[in-house]
Structures are given as C-alpha cells and as structure tokens.
N, C-alpha and C positions, 0 to 999 in steps of 0.2 A: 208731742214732739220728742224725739231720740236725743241723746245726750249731745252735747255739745263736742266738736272735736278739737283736740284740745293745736293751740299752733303756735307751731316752735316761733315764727316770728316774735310771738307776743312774749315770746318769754313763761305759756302756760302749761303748769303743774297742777291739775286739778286735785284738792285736797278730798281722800277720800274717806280717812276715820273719823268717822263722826263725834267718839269719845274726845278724839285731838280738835274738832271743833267745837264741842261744846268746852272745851276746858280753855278755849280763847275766847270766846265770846263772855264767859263767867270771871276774867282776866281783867276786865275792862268794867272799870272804879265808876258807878256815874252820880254826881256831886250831890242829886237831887233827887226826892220821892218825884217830883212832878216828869214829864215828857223833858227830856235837854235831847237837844240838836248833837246826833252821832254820821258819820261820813264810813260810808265802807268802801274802801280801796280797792277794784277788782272783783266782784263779786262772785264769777265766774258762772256754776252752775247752782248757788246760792247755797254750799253747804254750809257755809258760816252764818249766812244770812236766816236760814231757820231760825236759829238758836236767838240772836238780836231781834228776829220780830217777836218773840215769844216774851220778852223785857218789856212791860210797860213803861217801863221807866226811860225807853229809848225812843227816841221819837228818830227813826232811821231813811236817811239816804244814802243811794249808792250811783258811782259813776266807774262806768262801765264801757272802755273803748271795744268792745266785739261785738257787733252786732248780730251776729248767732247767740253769744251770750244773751247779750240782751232779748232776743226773742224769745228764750229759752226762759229769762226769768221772770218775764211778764205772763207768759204760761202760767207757770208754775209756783208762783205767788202772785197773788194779784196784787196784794197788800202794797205791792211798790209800785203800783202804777200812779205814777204824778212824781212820787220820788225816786225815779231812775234818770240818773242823767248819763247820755249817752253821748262821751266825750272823751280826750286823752286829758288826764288828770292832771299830766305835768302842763297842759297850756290851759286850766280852767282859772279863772276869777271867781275865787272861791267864796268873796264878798257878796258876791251877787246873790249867793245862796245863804249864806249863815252874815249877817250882820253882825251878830253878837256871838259869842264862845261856843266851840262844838270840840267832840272828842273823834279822834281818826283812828279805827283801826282795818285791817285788812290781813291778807297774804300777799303781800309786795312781791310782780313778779322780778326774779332774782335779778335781771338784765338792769332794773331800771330803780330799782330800791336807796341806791346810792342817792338820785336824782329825787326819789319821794321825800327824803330826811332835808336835802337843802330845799325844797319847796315848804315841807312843815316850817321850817328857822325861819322864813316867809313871813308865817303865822303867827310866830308862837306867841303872840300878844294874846289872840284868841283858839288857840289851841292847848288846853290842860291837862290832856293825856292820851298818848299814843300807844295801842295794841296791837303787836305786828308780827306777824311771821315771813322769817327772811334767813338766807344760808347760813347754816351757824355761822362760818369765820367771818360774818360782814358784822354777826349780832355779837361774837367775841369782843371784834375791835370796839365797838362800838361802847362797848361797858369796860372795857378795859382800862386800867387804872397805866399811869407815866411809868415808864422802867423797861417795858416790856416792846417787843419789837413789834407787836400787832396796835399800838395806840399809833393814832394817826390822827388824818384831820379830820373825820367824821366823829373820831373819840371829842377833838379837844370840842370844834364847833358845839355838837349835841350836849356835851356833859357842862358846855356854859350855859346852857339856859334848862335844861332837863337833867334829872336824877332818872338813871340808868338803871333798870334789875333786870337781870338776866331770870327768864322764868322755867322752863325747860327744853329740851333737845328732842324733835318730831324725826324718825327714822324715812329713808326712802322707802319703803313699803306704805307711807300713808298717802300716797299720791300716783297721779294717772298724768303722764305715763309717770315713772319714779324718776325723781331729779338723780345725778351723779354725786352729790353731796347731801350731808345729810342738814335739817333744816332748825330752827330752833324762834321760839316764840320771846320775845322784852317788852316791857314796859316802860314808856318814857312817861315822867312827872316830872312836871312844869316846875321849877324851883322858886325859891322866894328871891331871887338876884330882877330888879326893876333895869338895869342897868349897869354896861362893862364899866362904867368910870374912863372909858378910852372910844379913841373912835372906831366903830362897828367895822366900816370898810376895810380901815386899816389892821385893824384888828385879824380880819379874813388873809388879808393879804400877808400881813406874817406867817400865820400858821401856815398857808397854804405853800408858800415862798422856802420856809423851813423846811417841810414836807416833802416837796419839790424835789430835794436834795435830800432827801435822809439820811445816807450816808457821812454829808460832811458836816463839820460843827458849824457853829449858828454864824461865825465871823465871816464863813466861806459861803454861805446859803444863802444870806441875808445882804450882800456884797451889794444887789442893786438899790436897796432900803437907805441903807446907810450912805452911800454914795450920794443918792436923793437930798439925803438931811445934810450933808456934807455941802452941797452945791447950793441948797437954799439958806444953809446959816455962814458959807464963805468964809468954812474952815481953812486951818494948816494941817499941813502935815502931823505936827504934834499934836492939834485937838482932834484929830483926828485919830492918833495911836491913842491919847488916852483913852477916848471914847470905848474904841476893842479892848481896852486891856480887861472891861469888866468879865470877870470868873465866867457870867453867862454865854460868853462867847466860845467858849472852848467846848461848851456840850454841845450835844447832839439834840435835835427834836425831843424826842421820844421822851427825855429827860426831865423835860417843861410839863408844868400842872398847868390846866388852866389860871390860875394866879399868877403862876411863872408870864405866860405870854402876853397878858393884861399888861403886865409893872414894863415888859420888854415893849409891844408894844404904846405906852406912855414914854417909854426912852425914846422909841425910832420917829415920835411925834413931832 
C-alpha cells in the first residue's frame, strides 16, 4: 500500500524525521519494567509508532480517525491489529479501554490539540504522563509561567494538575506536507496536588471567565461571578464594594498563579 495522503481536513502533518521520532517516543517515562498500558494519539503512517512497538515496556494502543491511515497501519505493522482503534478521540470513552492508568502520547493534530489537553484533564486521575508534539506557541503557553502575555487558560487548567517541561523545538522541514509554524515536543507529569481545595467547575469558570476578557482587570471580567454571589448572599451596596476592593481585583488574568485563582475562586464560592 502507497503512503497515506495526508488531509488538510484532519489537520494532517505527517512527521517525517525519524531522529525527531525517535527522540519522542524515548521522551516518554514509563513507571514500570512490566508492559503498562500507552495510548498513541493519531498515529498517522506509524512513524512514531515504530519506535513505541520496539519498548517492551509499552504495551501500545492507538486510535486513529483516518481510515487510509488506518489501512495503512494495519499493513505495515501488524503488531497493532486488536489494538487499533478506529475512532475520533475527542468523543472515545476512554474507560472502556484502559480501566486502570495509561500514559498518552502522540503528534496532536495542530487544529484540535487544544480540545485533546481538556479531554486529558478528563483523565488525569488515570493519566500520569503526557508526550506530545504540538505548535510551539500552543506548547509555549502551555509551560508558560504568570506575567507573561502567552499564559492562558490552558496554562493555568494544565499546570493545576501536571508539571509542564518544555522538551525541544521540531523545524517545518520534518514534516509532509510542512506545517506554516514551527512545532515543538512537552511533557506533562502528573503532580502530587489530589485536590483544588475549591470547586473544580468553578474553578474552570473563573479562569476561563478571566481569560474571556484578558484585557480588563479581574473586577471587570469576573462582573457575572460576583454579581451571582452578590444575588445569593443578598448583599448591599457596601458589601459589595468591599468585596472589589480586594488588591486581586485590579490585576489582570495573566497575573494570577494557579494558587492566585484557587484562594479567588474559594472567594467567588
């Protein structure tokens, strides 16, 4: 069977240095001598997927929405036949397959990568470590520390429950056709935090709410939150000023650590 062609739909960039695939799959920590349960994201024409079958230590499945692809890898590794699942990842019930803890990495294509990181947070009870290659500026923000204008909500969400290393910078020359951006590899590990101390949903909803507005400070962003809280505890006017006067109102997003939006959201509770 002839290569796979690659489609723009899907958002596919076929990775084609091998050096840069084996230096991802060598990437990914696995906790155990024995087989643990590994998820490959996209596998495309299986150049990462080489390098993972050659790991005893990896007991590997991959889900794979192309069915070209898919034909293409059951070809040319057989090794995955029973463990190919031929599905879109963002609507799989990933329970079904892994009971217990598995580690996810892939090439996330660039369209939809945002959407694989809230489906991991999903997980992350049973997901211990993520190896991923995705456009630098998404993998910037993403490990990016408060201050800086590329922290967002992918920063704050992800670096509450995973420690973030940025690993290196993959060039457009390593790929079919070449992306317009250049690409870059991170590792997410699972932190020792059981627990925000606050409520999760809410939790989202701030950050996301904040975010929303980046621009203005958190007193102007946050305006429907507090308004909320205002209406269920049948404030005044004055507990109500007091409430904004705290200092944290005046910043902006970007400003907030994850700690920062925890203590704010247990305020807006």
């Amino acid at each position: 069977m002839s290569e796979v062609r690659p489609k723009k739909s899907l958002g596919q960039h076929f990775l084609t240095d091998l050096s840069v695939a084996r230096a991802i799959a060598d990437a990914l920590t696995v906790p155990t001598q024995e087989p643990f349960p590994v998820l490959e994201v996209g596998p495309g024409m299986g150049v990462l997927t080489q390098y993972l079958l050659e790991r005893e230590e990896v007991d590997l499945r991959a889900v794979e929405i192309d069915r070209e692809s898919v034909d293409y890898l059951l070809v040319h590794f057989p090794a995955l036949n029973g463990a190919l699942i031929e599905a879109d990842f963002l609507k799989l019930k990933l329970e079904t397959f892994f009971p217990g803890k598995f580690l996810v990495i892939g090439n996330f294509p660039y369209n939809i990568s945002s959407q694989i990181f809230f489906k991991v947070l999903d997980y992350k009870e049973q997901v211990p470590q993520v190896v991923c290659m995705i456009q630098k500026e998404v993998a910037e923000r993403i490990a990016e520390k408060p201050g800086t204008k590329t922290y967002g909500i992918l920063s704050v969400l992800l670096q509450a429950w995973y420690d973030i290393e940025y690993l290196f910078t993959v060039g457009e020359g390593a790929f079919n056709p070449p992306p317009k951006v250049k690409s870059a590899v991170i590792r997410l590990t699972r932190n020792s935090r059981v627990d925000l101390g606050c409520d999760e949903a809410l939790f989202k909803a701030v950050v996301k709410t904040s975010f929303g507005q980046r621009r203005k400070t958190m007193r102007n962003s946050l305006k429907p939150l507090i308004q909320a809280k205002a209406e269920r505890e049948g404030w005044d006017e004055q507990t109500r000023a007091d409430f904004v006067a705290d200092p944290v109102f005046e910043l902006r997003p970007e400003r907030l650590s994850v700690e920062d939006f925890i203590a704010l959201t247990l305020k807006l509770s």
